[in-house]
C-alpha positions as CSV (number, residue, x, y, z in Angstrom):
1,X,160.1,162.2,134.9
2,X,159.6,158.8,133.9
3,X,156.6,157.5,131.6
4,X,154.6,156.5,134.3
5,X,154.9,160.6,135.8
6,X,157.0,159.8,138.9
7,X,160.3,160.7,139.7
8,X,163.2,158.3,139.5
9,X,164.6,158.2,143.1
10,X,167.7,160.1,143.5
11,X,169.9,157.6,144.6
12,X,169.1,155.9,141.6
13,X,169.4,158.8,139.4
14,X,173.3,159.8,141.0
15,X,174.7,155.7,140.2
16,X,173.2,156.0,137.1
17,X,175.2,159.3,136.4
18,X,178.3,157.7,137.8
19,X,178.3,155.0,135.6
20,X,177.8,157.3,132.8
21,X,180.8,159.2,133.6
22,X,182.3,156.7,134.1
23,X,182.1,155.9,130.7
24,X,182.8,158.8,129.3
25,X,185.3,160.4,131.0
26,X,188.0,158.5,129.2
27,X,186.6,159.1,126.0
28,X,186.7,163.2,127.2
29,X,190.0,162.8,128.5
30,X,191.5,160.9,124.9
31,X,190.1,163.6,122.8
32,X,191.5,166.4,125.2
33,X,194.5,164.6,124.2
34,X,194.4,164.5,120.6
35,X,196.9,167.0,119.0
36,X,194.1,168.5,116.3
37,X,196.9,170.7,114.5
38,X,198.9,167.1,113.4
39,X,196.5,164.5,113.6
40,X,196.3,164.0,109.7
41,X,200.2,164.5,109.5
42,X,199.9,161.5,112.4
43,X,197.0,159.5,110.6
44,X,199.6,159.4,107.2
45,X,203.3,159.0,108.5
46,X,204.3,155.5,107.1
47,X,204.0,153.6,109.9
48,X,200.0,155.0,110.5
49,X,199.4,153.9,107.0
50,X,201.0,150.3,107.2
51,X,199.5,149.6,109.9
52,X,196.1,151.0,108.7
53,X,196.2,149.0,105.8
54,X,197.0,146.0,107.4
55,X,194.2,146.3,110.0
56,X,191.6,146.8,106.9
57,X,193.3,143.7,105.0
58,X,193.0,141.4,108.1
59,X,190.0,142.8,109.7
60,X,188.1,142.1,106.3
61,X,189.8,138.7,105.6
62,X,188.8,138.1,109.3
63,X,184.6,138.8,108.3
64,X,185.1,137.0,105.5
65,X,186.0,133.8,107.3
66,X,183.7,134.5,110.2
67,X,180.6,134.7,107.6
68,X,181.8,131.7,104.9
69,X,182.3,128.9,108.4
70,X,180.0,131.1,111.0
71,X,176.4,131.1,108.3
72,X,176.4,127.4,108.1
73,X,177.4,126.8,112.1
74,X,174.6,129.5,113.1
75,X,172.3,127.6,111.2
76,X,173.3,123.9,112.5
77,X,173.2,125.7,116.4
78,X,169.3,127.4,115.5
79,X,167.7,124.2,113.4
80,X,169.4,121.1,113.8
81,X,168.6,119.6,117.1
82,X,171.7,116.7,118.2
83,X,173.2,115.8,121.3
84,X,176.1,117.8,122.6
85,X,174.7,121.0,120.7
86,X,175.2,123.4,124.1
87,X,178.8,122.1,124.3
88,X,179.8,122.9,121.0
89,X,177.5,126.7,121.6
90,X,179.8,127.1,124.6
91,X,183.1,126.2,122.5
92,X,181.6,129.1,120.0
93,X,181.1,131.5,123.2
94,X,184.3,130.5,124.5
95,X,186.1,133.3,122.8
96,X,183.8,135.5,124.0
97,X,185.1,135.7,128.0
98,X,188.7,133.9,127.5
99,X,191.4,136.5,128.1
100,X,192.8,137.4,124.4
101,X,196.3,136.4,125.4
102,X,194.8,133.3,126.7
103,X,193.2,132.8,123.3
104,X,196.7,133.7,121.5
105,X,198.2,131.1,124.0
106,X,195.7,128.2,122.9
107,X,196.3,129.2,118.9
108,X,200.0,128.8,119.6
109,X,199.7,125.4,121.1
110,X,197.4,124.4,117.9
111,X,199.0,126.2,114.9
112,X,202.5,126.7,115.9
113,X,204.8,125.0,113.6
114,X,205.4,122.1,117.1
115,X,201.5,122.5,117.6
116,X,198.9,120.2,117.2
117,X,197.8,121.2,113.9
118,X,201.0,123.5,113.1
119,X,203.6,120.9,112.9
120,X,201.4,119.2,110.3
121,X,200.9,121.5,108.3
122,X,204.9,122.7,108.1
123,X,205.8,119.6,107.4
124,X,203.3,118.5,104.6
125,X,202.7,121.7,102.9
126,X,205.5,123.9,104.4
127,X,203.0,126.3,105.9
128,X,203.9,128.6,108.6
129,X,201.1,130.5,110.2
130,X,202.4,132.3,113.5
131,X,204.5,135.8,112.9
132,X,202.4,136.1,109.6
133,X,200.0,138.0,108.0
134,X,197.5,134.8,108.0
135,X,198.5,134.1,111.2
136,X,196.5,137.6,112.3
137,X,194.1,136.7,110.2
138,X,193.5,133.6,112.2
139,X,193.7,135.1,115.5
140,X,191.6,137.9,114.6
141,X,188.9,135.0,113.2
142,X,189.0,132.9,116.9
143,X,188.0,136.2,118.6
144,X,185.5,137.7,115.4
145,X,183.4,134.0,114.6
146,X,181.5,134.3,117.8
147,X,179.8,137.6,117.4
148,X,178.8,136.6,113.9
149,X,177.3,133.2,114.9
150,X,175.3,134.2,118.3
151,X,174.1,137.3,115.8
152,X,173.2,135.2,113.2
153,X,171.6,132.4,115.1
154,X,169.4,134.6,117.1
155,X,168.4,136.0,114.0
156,X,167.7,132.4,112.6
157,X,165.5,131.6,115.7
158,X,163.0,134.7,115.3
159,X,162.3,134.1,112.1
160,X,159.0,131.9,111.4
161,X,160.2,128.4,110.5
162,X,157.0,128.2,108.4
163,X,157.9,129.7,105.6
164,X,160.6,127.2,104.9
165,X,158.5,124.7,105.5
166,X,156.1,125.8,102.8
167,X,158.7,126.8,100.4
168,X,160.0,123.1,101.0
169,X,156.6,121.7,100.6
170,X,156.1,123.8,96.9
171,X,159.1,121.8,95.7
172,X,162.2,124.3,96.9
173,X,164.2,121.6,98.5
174,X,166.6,122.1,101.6
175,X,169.3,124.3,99.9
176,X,167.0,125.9,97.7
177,X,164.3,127.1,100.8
178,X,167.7,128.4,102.5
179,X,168.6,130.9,99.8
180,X,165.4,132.0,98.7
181,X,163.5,132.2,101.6
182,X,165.7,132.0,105.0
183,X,168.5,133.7,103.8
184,X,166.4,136.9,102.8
185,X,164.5,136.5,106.0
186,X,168.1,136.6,108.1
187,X,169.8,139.1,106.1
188,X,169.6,141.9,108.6
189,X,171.1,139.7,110.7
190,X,173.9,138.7,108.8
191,X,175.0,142.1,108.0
192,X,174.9,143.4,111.5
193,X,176.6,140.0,112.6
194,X,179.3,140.7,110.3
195,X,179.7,144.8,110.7
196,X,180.1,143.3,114.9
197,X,182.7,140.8,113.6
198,X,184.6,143.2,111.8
199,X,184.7,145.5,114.4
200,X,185.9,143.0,116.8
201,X,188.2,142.1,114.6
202,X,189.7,145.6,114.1
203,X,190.3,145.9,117.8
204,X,192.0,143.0,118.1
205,X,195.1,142.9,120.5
206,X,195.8,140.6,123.0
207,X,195.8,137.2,120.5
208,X,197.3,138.7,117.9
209,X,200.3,140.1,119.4
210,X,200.8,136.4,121.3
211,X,200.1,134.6,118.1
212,X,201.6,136.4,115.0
213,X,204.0,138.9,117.0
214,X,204.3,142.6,116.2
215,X,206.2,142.7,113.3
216,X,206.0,146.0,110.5
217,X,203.8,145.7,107.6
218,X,203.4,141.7,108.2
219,X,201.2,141.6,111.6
220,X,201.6,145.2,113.3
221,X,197.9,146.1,113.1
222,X,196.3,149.6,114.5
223,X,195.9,148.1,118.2
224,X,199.5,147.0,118.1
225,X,201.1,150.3,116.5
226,X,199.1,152.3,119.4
227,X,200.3,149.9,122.1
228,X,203.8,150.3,120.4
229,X,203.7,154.0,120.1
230,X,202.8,155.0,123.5
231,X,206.3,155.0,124.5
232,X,208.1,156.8,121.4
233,X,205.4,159.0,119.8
234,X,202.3,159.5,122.3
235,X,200.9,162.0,120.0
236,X,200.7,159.5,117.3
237,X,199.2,156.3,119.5
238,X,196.4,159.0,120.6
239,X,195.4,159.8,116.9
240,X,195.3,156.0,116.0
241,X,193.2,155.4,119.3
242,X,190.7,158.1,117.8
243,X,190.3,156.3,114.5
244,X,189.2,153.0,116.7
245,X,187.0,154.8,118.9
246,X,185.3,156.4,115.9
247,X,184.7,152.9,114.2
248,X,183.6,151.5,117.4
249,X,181.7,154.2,118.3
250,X,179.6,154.3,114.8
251,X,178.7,150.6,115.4
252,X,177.3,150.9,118.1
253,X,175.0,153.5,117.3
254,X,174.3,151.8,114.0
255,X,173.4,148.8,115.6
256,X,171.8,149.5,118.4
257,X,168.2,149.5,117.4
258,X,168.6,146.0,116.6
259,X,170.0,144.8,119.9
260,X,167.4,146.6,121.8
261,X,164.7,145.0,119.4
262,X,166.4,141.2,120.1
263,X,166.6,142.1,123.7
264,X,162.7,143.1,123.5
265,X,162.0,139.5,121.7
């Protein structure tokens, strides 16, 4: 029964059930696949734990980035009006629906040592960014910024513009109405912008693997060790799979109240 007291028509009723299923059949048929009796054995073979660690240092480095370049560009997209400010919200959203390996593509052609940005930087400071650890970072930060800044500046454009305007009246001045008052105001919004960027950023593939290569304990994060284990040790690519689908699984139920409430605003 629905809240009016009438019942949804079946048709309706059987897509929706096929769409859930179709969800979570996959999710039924990993965990049927999950060897239980050596999935901590799995989860600390060397390998497990390099690449573990290495997700967690490049993931988090990744958030960092996104919220230290995204705060400031959120707020410039939600307050400042200036011409050409949907171009550069599309070049944010870009990420968003470019195929990853098309993303890692347009990193090489900009930070490869012959790129556009690359070459200067190996040449005047001797810095190498692709088949790094900073080069994941990087590639991890083109695909994480996004979900932080939309976050963020939705965030920034529900909130009532008043009460900066009266703290900057009572003396605050820009920079000090920000922190006091906007900042609080936004907060919610900046953690749950972040916790989405860092998830992105742990499930990072396709850029990564184009941009800074596979390579042990440098740039081989979880993603790539599962993609790289399927072949030699199934067992073990199934047990790192289930610690992504955990992660991804607890944002999503830990944010969802707050996408349902800026879909309702």
């Amino acid at each position: 029964m629905t809240a009016t007291g009438r019942r949804p028509p079946a048709p309706v009723v059987a897509a929706a059930a096929v769409a859930v299923a179709f969800f979570l059949l996959p999710l039924l048929g990993l965990l049927r696949r999950v060897e239980w009796s050596s999935l901590l054995d799995d989860l600390c073979s060397p390998d497990a734990r390099s690449a573990i660690r290495l997700s967690l240092v490049c993931s988090l480095s990744a958030t960092g980035l996104s919220v230290l370049f995204g705060l400031p560009l959120a707020w410039v997209l939600a307050r400042v009006p200036f011409r050409g400010r949907s171009f550069v919200r599309g070049l944010v959203l870009l990420p968003l629906v470019l195929p990853p390996v098309v993303g890692g593509v347009a990193l090489l052609s900009a930070f490869s040592r012959r790129g556009l940005v690359g070459s200067w930087l190996y040449d005047w400071f001797g810095v190498q960014l692709t088949f790094t650890t900073a080069g994941a970072i990087l590639a991890e930060t083109f695909v994480a910024l996004p979900f932080f800044v939309i976050t963020v500046e939705a965030g920034l454009r529900s909130t009532d513009r008043r009460y900066e305007d009266a703290a900057t009246t009572l003396g605050a001045g820009g920079g000090g109405a920000f922190r006091r008052v906007t900042l609080p105001l936004v907060a919610p919004s900046v953690v749950a912008g972040a916790v989405l960027a860092w998830a992105r950023a742990l499930g990072e593939f396709g850029a990564t693997i184009t941009f800074a290569g596979n390579i042990v304990g440098r740039t081989r994060t979880l993603p790539l060790a599962v993609y790289l284990q399927l072949e030699s040790r199934p067992e073990a690519a199934v047990a790192l799979s289930l610690v992504l689908l955990v992660v991804s699984l607890t944002v999503i139920v830990a944010l969802r109240d707050r996408w349902l409430s800026g879909a309702v605003s």
